[in-house]
N, C-alpha and C positions, 0 to 999 in steps of 0.2 A: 613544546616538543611532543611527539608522539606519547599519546598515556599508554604504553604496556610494552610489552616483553613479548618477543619474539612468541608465538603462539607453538604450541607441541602440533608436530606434522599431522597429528590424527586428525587438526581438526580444520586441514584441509577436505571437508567436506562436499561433494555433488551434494546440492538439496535440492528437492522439489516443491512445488505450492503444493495446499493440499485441495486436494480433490480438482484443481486444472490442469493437471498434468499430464498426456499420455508418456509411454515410453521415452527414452533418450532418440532425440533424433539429430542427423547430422546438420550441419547449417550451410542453407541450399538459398539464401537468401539473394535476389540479383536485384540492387537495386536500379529502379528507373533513371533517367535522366533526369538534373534536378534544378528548377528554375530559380526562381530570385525566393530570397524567404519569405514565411510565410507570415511571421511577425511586422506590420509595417508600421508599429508608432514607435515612437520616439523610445530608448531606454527611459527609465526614472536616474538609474547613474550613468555618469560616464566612465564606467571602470573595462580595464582590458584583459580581457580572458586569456586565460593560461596558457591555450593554447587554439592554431587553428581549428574552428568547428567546435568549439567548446557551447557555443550557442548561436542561435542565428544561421543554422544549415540550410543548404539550399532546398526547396520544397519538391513537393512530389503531388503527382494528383492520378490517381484510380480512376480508371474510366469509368462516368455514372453508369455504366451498362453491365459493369465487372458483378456489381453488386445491389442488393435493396434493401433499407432501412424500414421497419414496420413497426409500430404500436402495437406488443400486443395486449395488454392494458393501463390505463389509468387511476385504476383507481385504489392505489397503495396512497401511502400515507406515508413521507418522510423515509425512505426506503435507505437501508446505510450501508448493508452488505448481499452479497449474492455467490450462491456457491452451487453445484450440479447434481441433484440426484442420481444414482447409478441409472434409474427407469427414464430420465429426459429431462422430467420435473424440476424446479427449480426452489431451493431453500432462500429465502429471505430476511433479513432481518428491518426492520420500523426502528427508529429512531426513540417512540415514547415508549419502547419496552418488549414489541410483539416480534413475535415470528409466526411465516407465514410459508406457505407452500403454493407455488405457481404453477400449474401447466404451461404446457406451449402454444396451447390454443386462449390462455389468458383465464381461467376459471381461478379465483381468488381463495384457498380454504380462509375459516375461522381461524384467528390467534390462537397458536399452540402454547398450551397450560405450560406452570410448572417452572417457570420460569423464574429465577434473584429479581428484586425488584432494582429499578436504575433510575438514578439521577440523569434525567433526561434536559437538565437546565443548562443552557446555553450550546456548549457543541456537543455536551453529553448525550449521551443516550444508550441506546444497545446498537452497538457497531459490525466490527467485523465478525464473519461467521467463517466455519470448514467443516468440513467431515473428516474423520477417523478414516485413514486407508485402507482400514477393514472394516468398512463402512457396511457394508454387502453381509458381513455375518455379526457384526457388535453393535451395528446401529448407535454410535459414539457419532455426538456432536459439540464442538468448541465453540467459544465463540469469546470476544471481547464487552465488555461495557462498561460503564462509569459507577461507582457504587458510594455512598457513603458510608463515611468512616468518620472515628472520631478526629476531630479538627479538620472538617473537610470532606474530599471526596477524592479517588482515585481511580485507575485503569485495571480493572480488575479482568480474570480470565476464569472463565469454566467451562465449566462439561457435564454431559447427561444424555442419557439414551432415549434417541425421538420411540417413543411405544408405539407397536406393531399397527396399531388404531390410528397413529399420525396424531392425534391430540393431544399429546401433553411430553412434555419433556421430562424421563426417570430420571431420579435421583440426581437433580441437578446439583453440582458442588463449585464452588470457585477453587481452584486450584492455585492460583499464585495473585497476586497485590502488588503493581507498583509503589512501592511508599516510597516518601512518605507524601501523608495525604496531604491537600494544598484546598485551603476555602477559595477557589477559584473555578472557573464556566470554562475553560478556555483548554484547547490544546491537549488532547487525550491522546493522540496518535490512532491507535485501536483497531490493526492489521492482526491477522492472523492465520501461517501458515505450518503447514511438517515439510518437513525435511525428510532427505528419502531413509533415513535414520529411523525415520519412526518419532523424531520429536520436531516440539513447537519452535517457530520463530515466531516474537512479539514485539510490533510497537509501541513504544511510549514516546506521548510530547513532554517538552520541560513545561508545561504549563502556562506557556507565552509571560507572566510577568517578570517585571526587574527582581523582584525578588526569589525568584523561582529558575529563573534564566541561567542562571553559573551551576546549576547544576547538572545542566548538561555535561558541563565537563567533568562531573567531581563521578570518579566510579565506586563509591561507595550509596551513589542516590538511583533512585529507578526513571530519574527522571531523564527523558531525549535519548533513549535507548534503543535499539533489538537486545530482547534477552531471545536465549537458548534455554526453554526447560521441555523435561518428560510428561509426558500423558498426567503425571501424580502432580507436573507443577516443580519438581524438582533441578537446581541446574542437573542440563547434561551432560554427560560424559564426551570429555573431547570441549571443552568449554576453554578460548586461549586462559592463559594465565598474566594477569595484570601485578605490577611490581607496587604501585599504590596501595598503604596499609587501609586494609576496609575492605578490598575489591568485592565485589558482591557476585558470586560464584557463577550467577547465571546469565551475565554480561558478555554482550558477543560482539556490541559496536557501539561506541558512546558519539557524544557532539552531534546531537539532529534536534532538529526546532520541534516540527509536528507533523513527523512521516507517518502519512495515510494511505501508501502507496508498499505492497509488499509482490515479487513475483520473481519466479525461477525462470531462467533461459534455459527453456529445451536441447538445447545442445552441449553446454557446458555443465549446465548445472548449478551455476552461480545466482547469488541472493541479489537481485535489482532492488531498489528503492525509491522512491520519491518521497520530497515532503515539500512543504511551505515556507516559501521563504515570507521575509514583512514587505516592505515595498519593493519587488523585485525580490530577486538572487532564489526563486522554487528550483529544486534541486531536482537532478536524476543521478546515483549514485550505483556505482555497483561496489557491493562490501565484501569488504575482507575482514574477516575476523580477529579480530583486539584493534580494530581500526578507529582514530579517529578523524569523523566528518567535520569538526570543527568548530560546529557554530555555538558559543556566538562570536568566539576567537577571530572569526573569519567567514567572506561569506560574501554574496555579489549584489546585497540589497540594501537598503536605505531603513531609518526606523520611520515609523509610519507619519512622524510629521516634518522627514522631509533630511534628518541629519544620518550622518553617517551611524554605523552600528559600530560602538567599542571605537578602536583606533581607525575605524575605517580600512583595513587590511584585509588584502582576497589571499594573500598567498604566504604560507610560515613552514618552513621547515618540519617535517613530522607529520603536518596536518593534513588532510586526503583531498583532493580536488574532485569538486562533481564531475562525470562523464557529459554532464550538458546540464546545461541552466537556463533558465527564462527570466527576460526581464521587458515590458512588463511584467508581472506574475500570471500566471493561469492555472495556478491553485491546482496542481496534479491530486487526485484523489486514487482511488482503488486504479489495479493494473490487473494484465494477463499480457501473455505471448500468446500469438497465436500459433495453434499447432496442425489445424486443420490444412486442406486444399481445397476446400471450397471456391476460396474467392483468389483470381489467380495472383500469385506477386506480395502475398499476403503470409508466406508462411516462415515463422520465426518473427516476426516482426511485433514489436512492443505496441501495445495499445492503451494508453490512460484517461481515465476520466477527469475533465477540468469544471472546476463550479465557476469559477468568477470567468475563466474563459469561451465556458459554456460550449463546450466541444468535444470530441474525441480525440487525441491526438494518435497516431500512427505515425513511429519512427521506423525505421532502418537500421539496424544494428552493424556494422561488421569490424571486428577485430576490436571489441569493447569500445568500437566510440561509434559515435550517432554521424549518419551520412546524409540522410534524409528522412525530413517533416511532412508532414498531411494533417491537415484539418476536415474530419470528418463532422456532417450532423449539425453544424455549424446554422444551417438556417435553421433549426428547431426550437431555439429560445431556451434550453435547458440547463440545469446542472448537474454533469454527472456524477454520478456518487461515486459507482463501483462499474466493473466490466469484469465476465468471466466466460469461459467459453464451456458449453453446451457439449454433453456427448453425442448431439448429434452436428458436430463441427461448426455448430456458431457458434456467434457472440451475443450476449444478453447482457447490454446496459440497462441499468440503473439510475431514475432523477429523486433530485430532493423535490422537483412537483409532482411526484406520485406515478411515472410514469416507468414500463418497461421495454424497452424496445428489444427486438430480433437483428441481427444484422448479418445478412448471409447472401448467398447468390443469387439473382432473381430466379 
């Protein structure tokens, strides 16, 4: 059954990402005419979606003329997150710990000081990054990463003011700890966005093991979650209220495997997500707060050697159903909407970075469900990490081989 209690109205929330977001804009989105899907192997299950278009939409393709894709450098190093300076520039996060600052023309600063140091063992590392909404006068920057802890290591979050020099990060602090900590490599989630509240929404994975795995569902653990806390790390105000003794206050959506995928729809205002599924069933969810996503209750993928997951069951009472799912997998990583008009037929339109897929994907949104697919970037060999858009209305993807690209109108 659903884990919580009807949530208090306040916290029907508009949220925004932080620092991708312009204004509320209305949703003007017309999608194209849409050909045969764009996924052509085989599923790994043979299981049936919930509903029509729940996966397997018809595809869509951009004229190569609409748009151009450009390197504009190489030479990072395990890159995990990307977020937009007010001046164009581009804030970064490295995987083994660094941050770094881009231009647009590709000029790479020196790792900015000052930084927690991070367990960068296995999918760990220093992840996701944002800026403070008043970035412009407090120079406050968040960010996610993997930390150790006693018995283990966990998803920690903080903050600290990049100095007026751009070299080192003030008074950096961690503000909140997924606990409890788990001696395991695997599955940190490590999103991180504001809400147009003024506070944080944060990823956590359950940690991928068996042992580790059921607590996704338990709301007393920090594990397979968005939490909701303040600037200080604190839950926040307008947080649903869950009927399970323990709830952990700053709880805003339990049941997710290893969402690395966080982004607001400019029109509504609503929290999208993605995460990982095991073989098959990667997720695009849009959340409601005290929701539960399900997994590992449920869920449209296989375990990695091939048997069902749990009782093998996509669909239970209570439990939320993804807006669209993939199977094979293509491992959705970092998101954005785009808000621009740059590139025509493009605006509102979801854009995620795939690593095992090695592609851009560009959906179609309308009336919360997915109409139409596009595989962008596709011949480049990549994996995208992250995708954010640019105040000057592009997009700026991010690879785990070091790479940044531009993606805007010729």
């Amino acid at each position: 059954m659903k884990q919580h209690l009807i949530l208090f109205f306040g916290c029907s929330i508009a949220l925004l990402s932080c620092s991708r977001q312009e204004d509320t804009v209305p949703d003007q989105t017309t999608p194209s005419p849409t050909g045969a899907p764009v996924e052509t192997n085989a599923p790994n299950a043979n299981y049936r979606p919930a509903f029509t278009g729940q996966t397997r939409i018809g595809g869509l393709t951009t004229a190569p003329s609409s748009y151009r894709a450009a390197v504009v450098t190489s030479s990072l190093t395990s890159p995990w997150g990307i977020t937009s300076l007010p001046d164009g520039r581009l804030l970064l996060t490295e995987k083994a710990g660094r941050m770094r600052i881009v231009t647009p023309s590709g000029t790479v600063s020196e790792p900015i000081t000052g930084l927690p140091a991070v367990n960068a063992g296995g999918q760990g590392g220093l992840l996701g990054v944002c800026l403070d909404p008043n970035f412009a006068t407090n120079r406050m920057v968040y960010w996610s990463f993997s930390e150790s802890r006693p018995g283990g290591n966990l998803t920690a979050i903080a903050k600290g003011r990049l100095a007026d020099n751009e070299r080192t990060i003030e008074g950096a602090t961690v503000i909140y700890r997924a606990e409890p900590a788990y001696a395991g490599t695997l599955h940190y989630g490590g999103r991180v966005v504001f809400d147009r509240t003024g506070n944080l929404l944060v990823s956590t994975g359950e940690r991928s093991d068996l042992v580790t795995r059921p607590q996704a569902q338990s709301v007393s653990s920090g594990l397979g979650k968005i939490m909701r806390i303040t600037r200080e790390g604190q839950p926040a105000p307008g947080n649903p209220v869950f009927a399970q003794t323990g709830a952990r206050p700053e709880l805003y959506t339990l049941g997710h495997r290893n969402p690395q995928g966080l982004a607001i729809h400019p029109g509504t205002g609503e929290v999208w997500q993605s995460e990982h599924g095991p073989r098959g069933g990667d997720e695009l969810n849009r959340l409601q707060a005290g929701a539960n996503y399900g997994w590992p209750t449920i869920g449209y993928g296989l375990e990695y050697g091939g048997q069902p997951v749990g009782g093998g069951i996509q669909q239970s009472t209570g439990l939320e159903q993804p807006v669209y799912y993939w199977d094979p997998v293509v491992s959705p990583s970092g998101m954005t909407f785009y808000t621009g008009n740059r590139v025509g037929g493009w605006q509102n339109n979801l854009f995620i970075g795939t690593l095992s897929g090695m592609h851009i994907i560009r959906l179609v949104i309308e009336n919360n469900r997915v109409v139409g697919e596009e595989r962008l970037l596709a011949s480049e060999g990549q994996r995208f990490r992250d995708i954010a858009q640019g105040t000057d209305g592009a997009l700026y993807a991010i690879t785990d081989q070091g790479r940044l690209y531009r993606i805007d109108q010729p």
